[in-house]
C-alpha positions in Angstrom: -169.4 -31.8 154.4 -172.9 -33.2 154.6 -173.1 -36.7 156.5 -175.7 -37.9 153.8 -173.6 -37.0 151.3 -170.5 -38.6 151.9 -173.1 -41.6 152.0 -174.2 -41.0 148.8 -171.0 -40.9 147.3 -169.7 -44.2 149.4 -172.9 -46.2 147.8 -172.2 -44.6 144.2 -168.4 -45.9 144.4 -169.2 -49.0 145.7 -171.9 -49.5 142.9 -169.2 -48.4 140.5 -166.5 -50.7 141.9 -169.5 -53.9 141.8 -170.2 -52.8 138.1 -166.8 -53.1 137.0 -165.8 -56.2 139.6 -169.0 -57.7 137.3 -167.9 -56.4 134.0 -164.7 -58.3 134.6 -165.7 -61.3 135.2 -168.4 -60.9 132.6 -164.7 -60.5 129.9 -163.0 -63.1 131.6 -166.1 -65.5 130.8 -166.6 -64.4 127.3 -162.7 -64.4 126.5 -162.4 -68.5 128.0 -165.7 -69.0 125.6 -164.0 -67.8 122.6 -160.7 -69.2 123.7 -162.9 -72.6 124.2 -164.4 -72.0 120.4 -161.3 -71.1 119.2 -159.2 -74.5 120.2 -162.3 -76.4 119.2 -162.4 -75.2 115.7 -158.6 -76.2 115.3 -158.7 -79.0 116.7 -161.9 -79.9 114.3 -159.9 -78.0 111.4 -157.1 -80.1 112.4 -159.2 -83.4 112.4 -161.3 -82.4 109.4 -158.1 -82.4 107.3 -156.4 -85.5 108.4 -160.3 -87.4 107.4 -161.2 -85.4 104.4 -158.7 -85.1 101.3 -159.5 -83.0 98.3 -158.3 -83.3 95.3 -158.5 -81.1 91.2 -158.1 -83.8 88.5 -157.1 -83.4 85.0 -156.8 -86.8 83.2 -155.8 -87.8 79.6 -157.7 -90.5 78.4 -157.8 -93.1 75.4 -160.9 -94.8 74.0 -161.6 -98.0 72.3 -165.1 -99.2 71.8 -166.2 -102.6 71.5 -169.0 -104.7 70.0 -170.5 -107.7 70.8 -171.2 -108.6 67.0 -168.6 -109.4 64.2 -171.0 -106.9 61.6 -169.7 -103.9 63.9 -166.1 -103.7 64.7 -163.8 -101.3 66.0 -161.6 -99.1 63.7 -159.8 -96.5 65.9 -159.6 -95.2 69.7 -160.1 -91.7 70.5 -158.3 -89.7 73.0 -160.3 -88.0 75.2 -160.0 -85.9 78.6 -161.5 -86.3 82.5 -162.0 -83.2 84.4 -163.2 -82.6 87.7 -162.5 -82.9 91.3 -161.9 -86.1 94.2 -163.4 -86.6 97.5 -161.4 -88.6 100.1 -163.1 -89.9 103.3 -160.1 -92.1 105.5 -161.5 -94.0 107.7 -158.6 -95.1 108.7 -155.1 -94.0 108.3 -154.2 -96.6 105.1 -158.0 -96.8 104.1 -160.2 -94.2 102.4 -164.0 -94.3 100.6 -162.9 -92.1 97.1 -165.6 -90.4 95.4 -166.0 -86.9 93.2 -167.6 -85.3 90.2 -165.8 -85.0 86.3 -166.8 -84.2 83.2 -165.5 -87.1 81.1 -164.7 -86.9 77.4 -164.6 -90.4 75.8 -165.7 -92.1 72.3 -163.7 -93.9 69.6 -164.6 -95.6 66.0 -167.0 -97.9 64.7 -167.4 -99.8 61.6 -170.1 -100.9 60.7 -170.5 -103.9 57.8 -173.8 -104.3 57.0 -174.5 -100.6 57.2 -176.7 -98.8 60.0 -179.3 -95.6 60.6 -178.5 -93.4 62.9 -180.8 -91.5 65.2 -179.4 -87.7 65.3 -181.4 -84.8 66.4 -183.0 -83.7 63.1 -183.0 -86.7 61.2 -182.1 -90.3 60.7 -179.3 -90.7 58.7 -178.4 -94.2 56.4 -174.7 -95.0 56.6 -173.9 -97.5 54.0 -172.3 -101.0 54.5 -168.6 -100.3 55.6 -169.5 -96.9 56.5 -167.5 -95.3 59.8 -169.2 -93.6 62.4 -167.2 -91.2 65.4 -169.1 -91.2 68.4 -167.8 -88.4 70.9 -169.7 -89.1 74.0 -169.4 -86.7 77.2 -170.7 -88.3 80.6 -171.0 -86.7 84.0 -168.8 -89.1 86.5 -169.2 -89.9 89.8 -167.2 -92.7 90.9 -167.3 -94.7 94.3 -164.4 -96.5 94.7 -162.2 -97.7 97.7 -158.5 -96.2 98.1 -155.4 -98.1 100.2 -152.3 -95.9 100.1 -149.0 -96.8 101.9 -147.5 -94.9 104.8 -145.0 -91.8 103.5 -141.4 -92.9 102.0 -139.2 -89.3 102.0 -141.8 -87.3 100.2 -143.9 -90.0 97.9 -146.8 -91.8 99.2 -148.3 -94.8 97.4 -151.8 -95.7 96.6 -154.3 -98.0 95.1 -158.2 -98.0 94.1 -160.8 -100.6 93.0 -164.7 -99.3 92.5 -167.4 -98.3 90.4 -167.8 -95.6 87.9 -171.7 -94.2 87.2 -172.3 -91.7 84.6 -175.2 -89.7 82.9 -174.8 -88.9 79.8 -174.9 -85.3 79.0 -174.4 -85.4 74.9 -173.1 -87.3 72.5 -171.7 -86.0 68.6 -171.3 -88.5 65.7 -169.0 -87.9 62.7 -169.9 -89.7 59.4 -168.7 -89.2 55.8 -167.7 -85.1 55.6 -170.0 -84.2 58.5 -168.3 -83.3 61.3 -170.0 -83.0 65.3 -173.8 -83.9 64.6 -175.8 -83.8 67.9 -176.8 -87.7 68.5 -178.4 -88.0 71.9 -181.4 -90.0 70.6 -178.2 -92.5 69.6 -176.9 -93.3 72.8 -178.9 -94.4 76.5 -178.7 -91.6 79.1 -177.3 -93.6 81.5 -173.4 -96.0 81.4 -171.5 -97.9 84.4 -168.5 -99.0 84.3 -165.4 -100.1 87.2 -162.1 -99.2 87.4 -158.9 -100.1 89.4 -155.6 -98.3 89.5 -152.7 -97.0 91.0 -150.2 -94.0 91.2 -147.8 -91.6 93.4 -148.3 -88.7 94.9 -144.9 -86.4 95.9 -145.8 -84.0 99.0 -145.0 -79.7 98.3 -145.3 -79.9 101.9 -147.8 -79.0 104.3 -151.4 -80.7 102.9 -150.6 -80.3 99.2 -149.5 -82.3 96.9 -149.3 -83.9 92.8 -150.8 -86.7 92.2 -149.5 -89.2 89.3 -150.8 -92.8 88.1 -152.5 -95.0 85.2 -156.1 -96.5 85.5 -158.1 -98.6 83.1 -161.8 -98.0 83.3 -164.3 -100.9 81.6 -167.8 -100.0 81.2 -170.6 -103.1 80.6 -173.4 -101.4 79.9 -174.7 -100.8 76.1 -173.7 -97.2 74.7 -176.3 -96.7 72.5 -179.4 -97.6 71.6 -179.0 -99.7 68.8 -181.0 -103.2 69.4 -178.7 -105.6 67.2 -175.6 -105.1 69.0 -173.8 -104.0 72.6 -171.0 -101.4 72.1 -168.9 -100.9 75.6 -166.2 -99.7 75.7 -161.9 -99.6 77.5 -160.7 -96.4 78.7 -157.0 -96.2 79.7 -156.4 -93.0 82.2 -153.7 -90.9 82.9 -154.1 -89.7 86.1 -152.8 -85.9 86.5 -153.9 -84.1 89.7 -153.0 -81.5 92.6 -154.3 -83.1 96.4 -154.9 -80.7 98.8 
């Protein structure tokens, strides 16, 4: 056999063997890296979960409206609903910043005495001394509020919240005499605030869900609509209904 060949084929294999000694440690590199990315995304799953809680509510409500004047008085509450979802951030392992985003359904009755015109989106309309006006009112929520919940006891943990409730008003229906569901926006202000403070239970399905169960009263102190001689706010008792996850 040719001296320069068996050379040759000495240099190839040793090539060969230096390409696959680098290939290998090329894999072993890249499989630590996505090992490495791999526990880091647990762990951060894992971290994520225990800091962020998230939550689908679906809350019964009832209504009563108030006025600030003895010519407009309450007549009758209104049962309404709060839909939407909760927001979580513990800070710490009792403590938590609670916000989120519902539709709420409120309004009740008013009657009104000395008569009033109401502002609906076609036309203003005269209701007569002792008339009665419905005024179904849907806001977009999105409460800030501060949560304390106890440690778990068997399944149920225990919980708390005091905060603050904005809302922008996305339309508002009246009901007078035999009409029924008149668009009113021009009647009410665009924007409400009102607090809240509450309480409840939530029972653990294991793992990181859970239903969540409690009453909260909700007072808002800014004027509902836009009428100048009076200030109609309004109580809102909750039934809170959710799933936490």
């Amino acid at each position: 056999m040719n001296k320069h060949f068996v050379i040759y084929i000495k240099k190839d294999l040793l090539c060969n063997r230096n390409i696959l000694n680098d290939y290998n440690v090329k894999s072993k590199m890249m499989f630590k890296k996505i090992s490495i990315a791999v526990i880091l995304f647990l762990a951060a799953s894992s971290v994520f979960g225990q800091i962020f809680r998230f939550g689908i509510l679906f809350d019964p409500t009832v209504t009563w409206l108030r006025s600030d004047v003895k010519d407009v008085t309450r007549d009758k509450a209104r049962i309404g609903l709060d839909i939407g979802m909760t927001a979580d951030y513990f800070f710490s392992r009792n403590y938590a910043f609670s916000s989120g985003i519902s539709l709420f359904n409120m309004g009740g009755t008013l009657k009104y005495i000395n008569g009033i015109t109401l502002n609906t989106k076609d036309e203003k309309v005269t209701i007569e001394p002792g008339g009665k006006v419905i005024y179904m009112v849907q806001y977009v929520k999105i409460p800030a509020a501060m949560k304390f919940k106890t440690v778990e006891i068997g399944r149920i943990t225990y919980s708390a919240d005091l905060g603050f409730d904005p809302m922008i008003r996305v339309s508002t229906r009246v009901n007078y005499y035999d009409v029924k569901k008149v668009k009113a926006n021009r009647e009410t202000k665009f924007f409400n605030l009102g607090c809240h403070f509450g309480g409840g239970a939530q029972y653990s399905l294991g793992g990181d869900a859970s239903i969540f169960a409690g009453l909260s009263f909700m007072n808002t102190f800014l004027d509902m609509t836009k009428q100048s001689h009076d200030k109609i706010t309004s109580n809102n008792l909750v039934f809170r209904i959710g799933v936490l996850f």
